[in-house]
C-alpha positions as CSV (number, residue, x, y, z in Angstrom):
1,X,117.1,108.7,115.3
2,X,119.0,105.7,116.4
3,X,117.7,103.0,117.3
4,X,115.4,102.6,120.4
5,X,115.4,99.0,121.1
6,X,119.1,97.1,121.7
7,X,119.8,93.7,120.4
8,X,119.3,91.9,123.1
9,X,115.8,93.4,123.9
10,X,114.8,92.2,120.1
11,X,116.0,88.7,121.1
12,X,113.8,89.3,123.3
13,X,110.7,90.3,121.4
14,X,111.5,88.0,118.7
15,X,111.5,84.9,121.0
16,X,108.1,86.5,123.3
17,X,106.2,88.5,121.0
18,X,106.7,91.3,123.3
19,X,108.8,93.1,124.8
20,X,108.7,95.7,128.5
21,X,111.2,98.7,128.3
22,X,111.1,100.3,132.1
23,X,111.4,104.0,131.6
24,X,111.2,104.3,127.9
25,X,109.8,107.5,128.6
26,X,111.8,110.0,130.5
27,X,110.1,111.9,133.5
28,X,109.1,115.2,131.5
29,X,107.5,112.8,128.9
30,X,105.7,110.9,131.2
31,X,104.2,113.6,132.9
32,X,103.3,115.1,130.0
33,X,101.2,112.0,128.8
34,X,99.5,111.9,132.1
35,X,98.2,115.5,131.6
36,X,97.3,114.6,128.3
37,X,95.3,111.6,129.2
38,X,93.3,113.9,132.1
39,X,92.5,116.6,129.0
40,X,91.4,114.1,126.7
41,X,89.0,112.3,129.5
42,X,87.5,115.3,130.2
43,X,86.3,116.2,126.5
44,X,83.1,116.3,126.2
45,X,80.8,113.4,123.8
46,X,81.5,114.0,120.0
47,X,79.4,112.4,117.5
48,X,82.1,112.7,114.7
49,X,85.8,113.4,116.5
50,X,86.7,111.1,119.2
51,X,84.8,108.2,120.9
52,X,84.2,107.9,125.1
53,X,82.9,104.6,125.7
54,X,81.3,104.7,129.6
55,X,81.2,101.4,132.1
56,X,78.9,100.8,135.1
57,X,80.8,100.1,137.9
58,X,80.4,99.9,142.0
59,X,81.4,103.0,142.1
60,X,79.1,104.2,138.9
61,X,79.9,104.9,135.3
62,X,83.0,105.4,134.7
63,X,84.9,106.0,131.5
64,X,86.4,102.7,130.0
65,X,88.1,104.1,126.9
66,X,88.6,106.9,124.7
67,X,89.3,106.3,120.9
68,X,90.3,108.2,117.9
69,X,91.8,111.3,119.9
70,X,95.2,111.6,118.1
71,X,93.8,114.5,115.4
72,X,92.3,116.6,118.3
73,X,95.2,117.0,120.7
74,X,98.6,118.2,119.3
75,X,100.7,116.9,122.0
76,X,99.4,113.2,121.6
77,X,99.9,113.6,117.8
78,X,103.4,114.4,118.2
79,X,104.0,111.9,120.6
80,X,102.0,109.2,118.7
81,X,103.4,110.6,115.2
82,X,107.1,111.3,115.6
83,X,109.8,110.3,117.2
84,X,110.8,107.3,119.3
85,X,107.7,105.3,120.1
86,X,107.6,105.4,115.8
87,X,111.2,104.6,115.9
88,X,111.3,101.5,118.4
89,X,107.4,100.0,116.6
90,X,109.5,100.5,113.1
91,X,112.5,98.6,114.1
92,X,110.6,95.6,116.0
93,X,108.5,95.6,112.5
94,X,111.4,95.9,110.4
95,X,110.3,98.5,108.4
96,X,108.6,101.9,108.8
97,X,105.6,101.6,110.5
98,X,102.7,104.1,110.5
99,X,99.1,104.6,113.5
100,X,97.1,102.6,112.7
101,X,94.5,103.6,116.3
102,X,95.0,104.2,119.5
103,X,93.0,104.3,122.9
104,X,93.2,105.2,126.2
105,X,91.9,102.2,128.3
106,X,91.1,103.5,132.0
107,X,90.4,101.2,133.9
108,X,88.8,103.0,136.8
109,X,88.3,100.9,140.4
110,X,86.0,98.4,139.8
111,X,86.6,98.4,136.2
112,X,86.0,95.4,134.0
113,X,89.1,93.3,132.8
114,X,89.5,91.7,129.0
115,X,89.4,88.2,128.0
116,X,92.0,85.9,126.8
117,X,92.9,87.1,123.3
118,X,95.2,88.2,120.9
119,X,94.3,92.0,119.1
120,X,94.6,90.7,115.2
121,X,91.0,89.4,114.8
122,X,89.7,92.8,115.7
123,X,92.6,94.4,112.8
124,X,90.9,93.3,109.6
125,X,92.1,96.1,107.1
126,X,96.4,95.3,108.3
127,X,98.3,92.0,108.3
128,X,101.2,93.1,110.0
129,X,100.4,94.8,113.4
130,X,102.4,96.0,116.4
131,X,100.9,97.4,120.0
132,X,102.7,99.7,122.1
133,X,100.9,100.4,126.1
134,X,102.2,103.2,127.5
135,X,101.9,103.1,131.2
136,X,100.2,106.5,132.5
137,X,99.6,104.6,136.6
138,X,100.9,101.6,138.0
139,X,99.8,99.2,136.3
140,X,99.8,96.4,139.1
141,X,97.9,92.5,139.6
142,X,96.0,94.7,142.1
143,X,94.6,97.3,139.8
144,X,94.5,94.9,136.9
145,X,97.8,94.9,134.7
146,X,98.7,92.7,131.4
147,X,99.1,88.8,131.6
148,X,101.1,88.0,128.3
149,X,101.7,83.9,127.2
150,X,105.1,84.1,125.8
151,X,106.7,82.3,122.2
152,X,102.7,81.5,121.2
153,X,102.3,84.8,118.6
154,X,104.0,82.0,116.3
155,X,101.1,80.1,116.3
156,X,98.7,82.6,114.2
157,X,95.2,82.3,115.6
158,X,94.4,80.7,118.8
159,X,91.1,78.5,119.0
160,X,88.6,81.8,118.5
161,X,85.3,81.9,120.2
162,X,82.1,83.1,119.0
163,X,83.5,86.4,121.0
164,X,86.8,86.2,118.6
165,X,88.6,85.6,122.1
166,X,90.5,82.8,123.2
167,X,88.0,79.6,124.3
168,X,88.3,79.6,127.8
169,X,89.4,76.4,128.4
170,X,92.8,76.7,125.9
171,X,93.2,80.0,127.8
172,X,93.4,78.4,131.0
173,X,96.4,76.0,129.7
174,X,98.0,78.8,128.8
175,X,101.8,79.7,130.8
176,X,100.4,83.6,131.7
177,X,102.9,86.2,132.8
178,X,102.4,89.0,134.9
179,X,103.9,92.4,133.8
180,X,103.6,95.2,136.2
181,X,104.4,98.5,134.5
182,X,105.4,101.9,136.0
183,X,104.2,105.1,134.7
184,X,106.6,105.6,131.6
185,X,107.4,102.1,131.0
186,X,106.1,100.3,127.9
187,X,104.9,97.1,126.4
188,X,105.2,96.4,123.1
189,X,103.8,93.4,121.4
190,X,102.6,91.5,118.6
191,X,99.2,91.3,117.5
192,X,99.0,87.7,117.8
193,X,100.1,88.0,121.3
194,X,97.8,86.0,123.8
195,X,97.1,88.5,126.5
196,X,94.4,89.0,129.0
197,X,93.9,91.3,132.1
198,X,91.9,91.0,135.0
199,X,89.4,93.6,136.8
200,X,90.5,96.5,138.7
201,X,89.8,95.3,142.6
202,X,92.0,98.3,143.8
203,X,90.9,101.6,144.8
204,X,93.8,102.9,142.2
205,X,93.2,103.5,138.8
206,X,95.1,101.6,135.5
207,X,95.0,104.1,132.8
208,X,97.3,103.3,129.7
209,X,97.8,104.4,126.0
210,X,97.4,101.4,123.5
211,X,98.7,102.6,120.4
212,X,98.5,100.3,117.2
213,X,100.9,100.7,114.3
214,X,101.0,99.3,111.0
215,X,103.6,98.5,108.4
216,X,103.1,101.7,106.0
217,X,103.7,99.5,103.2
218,X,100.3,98.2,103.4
219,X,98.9,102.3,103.5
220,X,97.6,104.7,105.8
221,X,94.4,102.8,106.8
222,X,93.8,104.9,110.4
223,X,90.9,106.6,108.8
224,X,89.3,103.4,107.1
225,X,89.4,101.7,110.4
226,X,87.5,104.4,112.1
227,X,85.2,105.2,109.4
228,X,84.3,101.5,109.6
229,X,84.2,101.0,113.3
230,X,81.6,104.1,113.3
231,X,79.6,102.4,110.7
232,X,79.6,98.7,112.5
233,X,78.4,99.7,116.0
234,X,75.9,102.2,114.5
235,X,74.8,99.3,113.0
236,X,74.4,97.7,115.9
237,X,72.8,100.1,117.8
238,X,70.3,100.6,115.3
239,X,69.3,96.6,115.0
240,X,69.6,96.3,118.9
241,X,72.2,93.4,118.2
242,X,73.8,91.8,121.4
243,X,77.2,93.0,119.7
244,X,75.8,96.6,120.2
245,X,77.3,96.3,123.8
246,X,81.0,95.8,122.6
247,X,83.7,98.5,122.6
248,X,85.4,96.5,120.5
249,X,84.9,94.4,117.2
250,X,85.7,91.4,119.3
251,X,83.7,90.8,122.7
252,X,86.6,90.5,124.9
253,X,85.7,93.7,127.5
254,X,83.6,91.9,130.4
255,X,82.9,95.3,131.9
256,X,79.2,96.6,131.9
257,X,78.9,98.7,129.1
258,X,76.9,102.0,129.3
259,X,75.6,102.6,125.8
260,X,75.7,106.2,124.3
261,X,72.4,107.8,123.5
């Protein structure tokens, strides 16, 4: 496959840490993701395939995510697998790149936005990481899009919290960007990426595909990742730990979290 990304976009990238590509996927593509994303949210709870993690909102609980879907859905596997989403993470890495996990974040009206962070505290099994969102809706300031910090994925890890987010008051120093994205756009970025989004005060949802890659030197780790993530918040379940109301390995979802029986 040639090569997705031209060299002005990796200019681009190189000197941000991310990177928007309006209409990366074509319409046919696009509107096959969104009917992809409306099977997969209406699977049913699994305790050992994929994970639904539930919010309380105004409007009442509401999906917030969906992990580990990939192996259950032959569409998203081929989508997330092969061809140029692969192609355009491989060449931003520099090498071939492989899943490492992806979600669906939903963001429902009245959702819960994410703190100030960057993704590679939450990555402890990879070193060298790259994020592509797939917009399935506008994502708009409205509805509660991606704020990005550009040129400051150089700086490695930003002034962590207890929450292995961003401390507040470095975050609020930081020069945000807005970036809107139309159903079929994409955002790629860097794992070390400061990015943040606000709640959904729209009456629209924000629903996009985060997937993660990894370099595929360092191994196909997608199954250790999830093995462990299962084991952590089990853990956390069990010893009622405050962490137990995370979706994440890092606290940055200030939604209400509805935990699973």
């Amino acid at each position: 496959m040639d090569n997705p990304i031209s060299e002005e976009q990796f200019k681009q990238w190189e000197q941000d840490g991310y990177l928007k590509v309006s209409g990366f996927l074509n319409k046919a593509e696009t509107e096959a993701a969104v009917r992809w994303v409306d099977e997969v949210a209406a699977w049913p709870d699994s305790e050992d395939k994929w994970l639904h993690h539930r919010e309380d909102t105004e409007h009442g609980v509401r999906l917030a995510r969906t992990e580990n879907f990939m192996p259950f859905h032959e569409g998203i596997k081929l989508l997330l697998t092969e061809g140029k989403i692969v192609a355009a993470i491989s060449q931003l890495m520099g090498e071939p790149a492989v899943l490492y996990k992806e979600k669906i974040n939903y963001k429902y009206p009245g959702g819960g936005g994410y703190a100030a962070h960057q993704d590679a505290p939450a990555y402890e099994f990879v070193k060298k990481h790259v994020t592509c969102s797939v917009a399935i809706d506008a994502n708009t300031a409205d509805n509660g899009c991606l704020y990005f910090a550009p040129g400051l994925h150089t700086q490695g890890l930003i002034a962590l919290n207890d929450e292995g987010c961003i401390e507040e008051s470095v975050a609020e120093k930081m020069p945000w960007v807005e970036m809107a994205t139309e159903p079929g756009d994409v955002l790629f970025f860097s794992s070390y990426a400061p990015h943040y989004s606000p709640p959904n005060n729209s009456d629209q949802s924000r629903r996009a595909l985060y997937l993660t890659y990894n370099a595929a030197a360092e191994g196909n780790l997608r199954d250790d990742y999830y093995k462990d993530k299962r084991q952590v918040f089990a853990a956390n379940h069990e010893s009622g730990s405050p962490e137990a109301t995370r979706i994440s390995k890092i606290g940055h979802f200030q939604g209400k979290t509805v935990l699973q029986k």
